[in-house]
Structures are given as C-alpha cells and as structure tokens.
C-alpha positions as CSV (number, residue, x, y, z in Angstrom):
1,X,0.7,-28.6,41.1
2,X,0.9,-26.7,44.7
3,X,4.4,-25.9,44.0
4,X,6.0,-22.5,43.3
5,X,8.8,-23.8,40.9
6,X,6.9,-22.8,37.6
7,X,9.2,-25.5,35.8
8,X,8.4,-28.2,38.5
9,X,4.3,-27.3,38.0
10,X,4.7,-26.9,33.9
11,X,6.5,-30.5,34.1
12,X,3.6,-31.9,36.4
13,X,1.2,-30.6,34.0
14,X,3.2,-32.0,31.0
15,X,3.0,-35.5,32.6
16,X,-0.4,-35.5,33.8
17,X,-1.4,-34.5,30.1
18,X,0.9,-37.1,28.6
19,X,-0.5,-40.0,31.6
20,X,-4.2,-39.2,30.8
21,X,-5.3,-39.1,34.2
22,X,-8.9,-38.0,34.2
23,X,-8.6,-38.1,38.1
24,X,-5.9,-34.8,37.4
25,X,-8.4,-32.6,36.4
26,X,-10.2,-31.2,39.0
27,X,-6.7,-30.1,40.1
28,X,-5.5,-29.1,36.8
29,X,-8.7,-26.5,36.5
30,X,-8.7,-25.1,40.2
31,X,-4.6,-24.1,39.0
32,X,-6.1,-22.1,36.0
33,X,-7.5,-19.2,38.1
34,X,-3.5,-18.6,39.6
35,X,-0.8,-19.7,37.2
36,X,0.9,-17.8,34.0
37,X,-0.3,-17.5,30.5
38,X,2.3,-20.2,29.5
39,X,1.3,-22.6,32.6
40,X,-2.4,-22.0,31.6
41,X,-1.5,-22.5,27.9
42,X,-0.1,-26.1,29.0
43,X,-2.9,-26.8,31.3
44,X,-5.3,-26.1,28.5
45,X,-3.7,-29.0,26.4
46,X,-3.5,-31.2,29.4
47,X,-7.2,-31.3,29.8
48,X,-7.6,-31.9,26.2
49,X,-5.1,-34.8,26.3
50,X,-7.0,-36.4,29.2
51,X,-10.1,-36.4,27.2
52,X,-12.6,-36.0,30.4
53,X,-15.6,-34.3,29.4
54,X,-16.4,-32.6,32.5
55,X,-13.8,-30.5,31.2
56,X,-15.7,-29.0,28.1
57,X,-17.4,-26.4,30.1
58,X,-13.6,-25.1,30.8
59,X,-12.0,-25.3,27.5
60,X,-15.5,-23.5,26.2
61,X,-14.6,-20.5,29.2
62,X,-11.3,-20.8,27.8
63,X,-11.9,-19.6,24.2
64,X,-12.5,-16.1,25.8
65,X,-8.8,-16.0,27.9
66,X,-7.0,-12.8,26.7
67,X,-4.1,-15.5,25.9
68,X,-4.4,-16.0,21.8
69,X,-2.2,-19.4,22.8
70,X,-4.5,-20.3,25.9
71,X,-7.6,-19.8,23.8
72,X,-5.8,-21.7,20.2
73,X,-5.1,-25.0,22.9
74,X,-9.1,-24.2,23.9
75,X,-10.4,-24.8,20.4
76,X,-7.7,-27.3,19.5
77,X,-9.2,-29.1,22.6
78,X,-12.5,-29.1,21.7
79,X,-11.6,-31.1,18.4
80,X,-11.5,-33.9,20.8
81,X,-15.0,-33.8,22.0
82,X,-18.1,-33.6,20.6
83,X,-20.3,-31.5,23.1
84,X,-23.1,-29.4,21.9
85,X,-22.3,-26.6,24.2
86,X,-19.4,-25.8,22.0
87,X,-21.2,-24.9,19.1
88,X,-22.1,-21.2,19.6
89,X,-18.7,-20.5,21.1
90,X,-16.9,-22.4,18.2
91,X,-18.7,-20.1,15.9
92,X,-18.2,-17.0,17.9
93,X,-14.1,-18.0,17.5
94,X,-14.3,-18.1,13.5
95,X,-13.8,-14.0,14.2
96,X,-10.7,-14.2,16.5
97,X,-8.0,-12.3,16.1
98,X,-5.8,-15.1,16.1
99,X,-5.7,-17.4,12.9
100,X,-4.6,-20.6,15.0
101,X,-8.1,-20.1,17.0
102,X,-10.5,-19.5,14.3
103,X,-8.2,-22.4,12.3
104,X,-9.1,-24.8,15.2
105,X,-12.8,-23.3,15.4
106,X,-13.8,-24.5,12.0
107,X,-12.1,-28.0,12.6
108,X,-14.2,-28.6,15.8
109,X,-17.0,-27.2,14.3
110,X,-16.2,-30.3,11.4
111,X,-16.0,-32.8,14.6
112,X,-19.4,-31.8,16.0
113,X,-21.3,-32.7,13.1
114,X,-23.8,-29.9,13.5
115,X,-24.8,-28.6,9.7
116,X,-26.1,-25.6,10.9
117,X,-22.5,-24.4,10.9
118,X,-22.4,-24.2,7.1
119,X,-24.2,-21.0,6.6
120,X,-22.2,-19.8,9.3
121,X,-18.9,-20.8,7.5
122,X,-20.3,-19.9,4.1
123,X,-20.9,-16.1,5.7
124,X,-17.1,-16.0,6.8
125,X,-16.1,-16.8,3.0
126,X,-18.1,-14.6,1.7
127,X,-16.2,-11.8,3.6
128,X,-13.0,-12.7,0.7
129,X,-11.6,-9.6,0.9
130,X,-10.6,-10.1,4.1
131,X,-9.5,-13.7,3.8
132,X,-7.0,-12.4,1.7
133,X,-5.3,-11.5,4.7
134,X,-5.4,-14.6,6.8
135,X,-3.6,-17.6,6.4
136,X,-4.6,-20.1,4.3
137,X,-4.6,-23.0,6.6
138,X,-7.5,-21.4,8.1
139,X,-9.7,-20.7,4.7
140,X,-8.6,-24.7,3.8
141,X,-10.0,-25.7,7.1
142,X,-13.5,-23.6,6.5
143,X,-13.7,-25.4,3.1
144,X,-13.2,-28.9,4.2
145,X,-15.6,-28.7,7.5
146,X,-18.0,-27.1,4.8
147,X,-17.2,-30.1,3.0
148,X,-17.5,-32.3,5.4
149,X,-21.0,-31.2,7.5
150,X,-22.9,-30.6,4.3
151,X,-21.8,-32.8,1.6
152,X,-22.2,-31.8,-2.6
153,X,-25.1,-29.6,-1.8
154,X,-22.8,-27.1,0.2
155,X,-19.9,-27.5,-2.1
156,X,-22.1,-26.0,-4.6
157,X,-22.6,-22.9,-2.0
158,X,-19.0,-22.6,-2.5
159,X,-18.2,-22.3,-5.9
160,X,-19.9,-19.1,-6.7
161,X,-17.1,-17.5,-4.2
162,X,-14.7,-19.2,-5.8
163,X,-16.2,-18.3,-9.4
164,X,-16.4,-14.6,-8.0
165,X,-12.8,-14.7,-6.6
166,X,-11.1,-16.3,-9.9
167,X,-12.9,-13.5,-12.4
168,X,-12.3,-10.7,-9.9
C-alpha cells in the first residue's frame, strides 16, 4: 500500500478486500487522504468487504467525497452494517446527484431497520415529477425499503402517489 505503482496499490487493495483482513484497515483508511479517485473508489469497497465496523465512521465521511463512484461504494458499503450513525447521512444521500448513491441510500436505510425513514422516503415520492427523471432502480428500491421498514400500514402511504400518478 506504500508503493507508487498505482496498479501494484489498486491490486493490494483488491486482495486485501477479497482476503477480508480486518487487521488491513487501519492501513487501507490512512491511504484514502493520498491516493486517486479510482484507488479511493476501490479502497471504499475494500473496507466494506472486510466488514470491520470501526470502519463506518469512514464510509459515513465518505458519502460526502466529490467522487459520485467513491461516495456510490460508501452507501453500497453501508448496506453491510447496521450502525445508527448512518442514518442521517443515508437520508441526506436520497438527494444526491448520482442515482447509484441515492439507489444504495434507500437500500441501507432498508438494512438499518430504523422506521423513521418512511416519511423520509414517502417525501422523496412525493416529489414524482422529478422521479420521472431518475432511474427506476432507484424509485423500486424507495418502494421496497418502504415496504420493508413499515409493513401494510406504509404501503397504504404509497398508493395515493401511485393513484395520483396513474390518473395524471
């Protein structure tokens, strides 16, 4: 990881991702400060591979890189843990730019368990106009963490949007 080969580093953090290492990640985060928006990008998805959670406070810093692919492995990380502190940055990343984020947003936001996220979700369908510009993936994955966190009773919050989509 001290190397200055960028393919010998992106390989080592490939491996040490792959390995599961939990003892790699104190090195794998001090390299995030120095290394290149693909490097970081990998690094990202290492730490989320290893599973440690001492690295949630990272991959929650890392939903704020300027990288749309650094901060889309941050949120797909998260999906593997479920840590509190994620919440309010989960639910910041529903209004990214980028709709692999805000896709992986609402499906961590499904993992945490937290039903306080349904309004939240419920608000972001409610702005349907501009859904119709985003990808579906990401309007499936709002409906099913809905789904999921609040059961029949928040199902029912969805069909009037539905109802007013169909008829308008």
């Amino acid at each position: 990881l001290h190397s200055n080969d960028a393919g010998l580093m992106l390989d080592a953090v490939v491996v040490l991702g792959r390995i599961g290492d939990k003892q790699a990640v104190p090195s794998l985060v001090a390299c995030l400060s120095h290394v290149s928006n693909l490097l970081k990008a990998h690094i990202t998805e290492a730490l989320a591979l290893i599973g440690d959670p001492s690295s949630v406070p990272q991959l929650i810093q890392l939903l704020q890189d300027p990288c749309s692919t650094v901060r889309a492995n941050a949120a797909s990380g998260l999906v593997r843990f479920v840590d509190q502190r994620a919440f309010r940055p989960l639910l910041n990343a529903l209004s990214d730019e980028d709709a692999d984020v805000r896709r992986y947003a609402a499906i961590a936001l499904g993992e945490l368990g937290e039903a306080k996220a349904v309004p939240e979700l419920l608000k972001v369908l409610q702005g349907w106009d501009l859904l119709v510009a985003m990808d579906s993936p990401f309007v499936e994955a709002i409906v099913e963490t809905i789904g999921k966190l609040g059961g029949a009773s928040a199902v029912q919050g969805l069909l009037p949007l539905l109802q007013s989509q169909h008829e308008g």
